[in-house]
N, C-alpha and C positions, 0 to 999 in steps of 0.2 A: 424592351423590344429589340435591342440591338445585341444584349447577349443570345435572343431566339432567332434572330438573325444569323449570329457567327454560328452557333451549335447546328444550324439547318436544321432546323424543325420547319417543315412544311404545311401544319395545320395547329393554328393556334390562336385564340382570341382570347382578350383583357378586356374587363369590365370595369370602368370607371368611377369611383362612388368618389373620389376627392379631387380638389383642384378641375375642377371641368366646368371652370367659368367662362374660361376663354371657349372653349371647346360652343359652350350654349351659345353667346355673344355672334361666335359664326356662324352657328345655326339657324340664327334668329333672320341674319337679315340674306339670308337664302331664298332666292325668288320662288315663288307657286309651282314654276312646270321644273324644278327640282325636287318635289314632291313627289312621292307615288301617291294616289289616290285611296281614299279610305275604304274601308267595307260598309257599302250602302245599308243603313237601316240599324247599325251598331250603337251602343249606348255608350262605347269607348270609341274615339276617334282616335286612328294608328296612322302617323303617316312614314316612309321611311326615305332616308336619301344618303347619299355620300358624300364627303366632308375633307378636303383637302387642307393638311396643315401640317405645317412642320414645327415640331418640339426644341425647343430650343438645346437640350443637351445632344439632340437628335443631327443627323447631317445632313438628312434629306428629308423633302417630303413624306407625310404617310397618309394614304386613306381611311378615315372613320368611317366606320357604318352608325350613324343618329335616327333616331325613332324620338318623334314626337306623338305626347300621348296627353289627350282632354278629354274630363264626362262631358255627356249633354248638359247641358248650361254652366259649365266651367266657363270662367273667361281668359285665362292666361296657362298658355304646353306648357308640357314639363318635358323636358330634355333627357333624352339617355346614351349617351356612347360608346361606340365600343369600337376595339380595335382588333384589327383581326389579320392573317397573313394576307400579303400583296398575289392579287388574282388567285384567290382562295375561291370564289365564289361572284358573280355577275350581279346579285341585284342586292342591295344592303338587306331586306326582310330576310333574304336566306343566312346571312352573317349574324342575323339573329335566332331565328329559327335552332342555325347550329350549336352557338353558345347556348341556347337553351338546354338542348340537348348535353352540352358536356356538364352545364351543371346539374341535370340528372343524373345524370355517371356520377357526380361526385357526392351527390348527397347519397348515392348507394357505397359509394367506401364511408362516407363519415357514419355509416351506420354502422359498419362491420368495427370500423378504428375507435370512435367516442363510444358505442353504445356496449359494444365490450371491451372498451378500457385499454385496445392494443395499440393506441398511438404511441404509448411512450412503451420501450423495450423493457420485458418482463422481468428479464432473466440479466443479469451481468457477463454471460460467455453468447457471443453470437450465437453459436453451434445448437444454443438450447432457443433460441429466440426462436431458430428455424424449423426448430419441434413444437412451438410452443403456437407458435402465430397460424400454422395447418388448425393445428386443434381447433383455434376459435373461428378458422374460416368453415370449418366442418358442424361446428356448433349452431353457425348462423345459416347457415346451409338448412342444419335440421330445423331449426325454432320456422324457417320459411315454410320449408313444405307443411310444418307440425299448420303453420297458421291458413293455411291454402287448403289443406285437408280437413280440418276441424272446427277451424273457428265461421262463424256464420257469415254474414255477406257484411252489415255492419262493421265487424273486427278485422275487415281483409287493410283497412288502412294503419293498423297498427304497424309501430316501429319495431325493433326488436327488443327494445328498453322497455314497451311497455309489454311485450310478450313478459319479459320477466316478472317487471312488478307484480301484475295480472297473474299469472300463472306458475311463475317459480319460487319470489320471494314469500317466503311463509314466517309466522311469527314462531318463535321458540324460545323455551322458559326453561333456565337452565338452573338445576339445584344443584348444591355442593352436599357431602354428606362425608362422614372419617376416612374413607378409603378409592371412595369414586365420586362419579360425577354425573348425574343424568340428567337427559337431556331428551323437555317433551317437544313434540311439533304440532301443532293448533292446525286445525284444517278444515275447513267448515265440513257438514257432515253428509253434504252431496258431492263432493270431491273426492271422498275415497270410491264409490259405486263409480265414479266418472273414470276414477284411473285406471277401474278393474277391467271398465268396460274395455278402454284405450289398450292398456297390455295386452287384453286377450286378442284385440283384433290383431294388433300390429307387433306383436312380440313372437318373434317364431317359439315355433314348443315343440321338443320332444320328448318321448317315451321314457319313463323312469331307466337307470341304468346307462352302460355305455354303449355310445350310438354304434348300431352295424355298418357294415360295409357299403352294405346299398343304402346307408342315409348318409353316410358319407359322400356317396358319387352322386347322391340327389342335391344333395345340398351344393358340392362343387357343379355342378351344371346350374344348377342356379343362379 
């Protein structure tokens, strides 16, 4: 917190998963009208408040945003913390609300980085990483719309990892023979009729021979 401090980062929250015993402990004995009030009629009871404490490697005080959370007939919260920039936000719910949100933002890069392999650098010369790393954000770009346009209402929660399994990874049996090598690819046998259909729609086409001049200037206005 204190190197987000010096860098002047103006908007930023930390989520606590360790060491947040203390943190509960001053939770706990936090009077009632510190509480915001729950959503009547909820099977989850959410309550939220702010939380004064100072970290011991810390020089000052900081304010936590805490959310206490129980089902109907649970009998003991569970505690959750979070830390967030100083008058970031007025009421702790929104200091959640936002973290929320930024970990949405981030489970949309861990898609683009784990699910196509680009967190660790591809390439040994920068210069090519920075050729390299377009490509796959253009790649997930397409597999998005490919699944927004195509896939039924069901598959719209697919990740990009399982677009691949699903749709790209294909089984191939590879022979060796004296002077080559071939190489077949298995493809269930509604899969080709599906791809013919696919290219024809969405794969521009033209005219046998070289394009003319006015398919040139149609296609640049395009």
């Amino acid at each position: 917190m204190q190197g987000l401090d010096r860098a002047g980062v103006s908007r930023w929250s930390i989520s606590f998963t360790k060491g947040t015993k203390l943190l509960e402990r001053l939770a706990e004995v936090l009077p009632v009208s510190r509480w915001s009030a729950a959503e009547p009629g909820a099977e989850l009871f959410e309550h939220y408040a702010w939380l004064r404490h100072q970290p011991e490697v810390y020089q000052q005080a900081r304010s936590f945003g805490v959310v206490r959370r129980k089902l109907l007939g649970e009998l003991l919260w569970k505690y959750h913390p979070v830390a967030c920039a100083p008058g970031e936000v007025k009421e702790p719910q929104a200091a959640f609300e936002r973290h929320a949100l930024k970990g949405a933002k981030e489970l949309g890069f861990r898609q683009v980085l784990s699910d196509l392999d680009l967190h660790h650098p591809t390439c040994l010369k920068l210069i090519a990483n920075q050729d390299f790393d377009p490509i796959g954000l253009m790649s997930y770009n397409i597999m998005t719309a490919f699944k927004v346009l195509e896939l039924v209402d069901a598959q719209q929660g697919w990740q990009v990892r399982t677009i691949i399994r699903q749709m790209l990874t294909l089984p191939v049996s590879v022979s060796r023979h004296a002077r080559y090598q071939t190489a077949r690819v298995c493809i269930p046998a509604g899969w080709l009729r599906w791809w013919r259909l696919f290219v024809a729609e969405w794969v521009p086409k033209r005219k046998p021979g070289q394009p003319t001049k006015d398919d040139q200037l149609r296609g640049g206005s395009g």
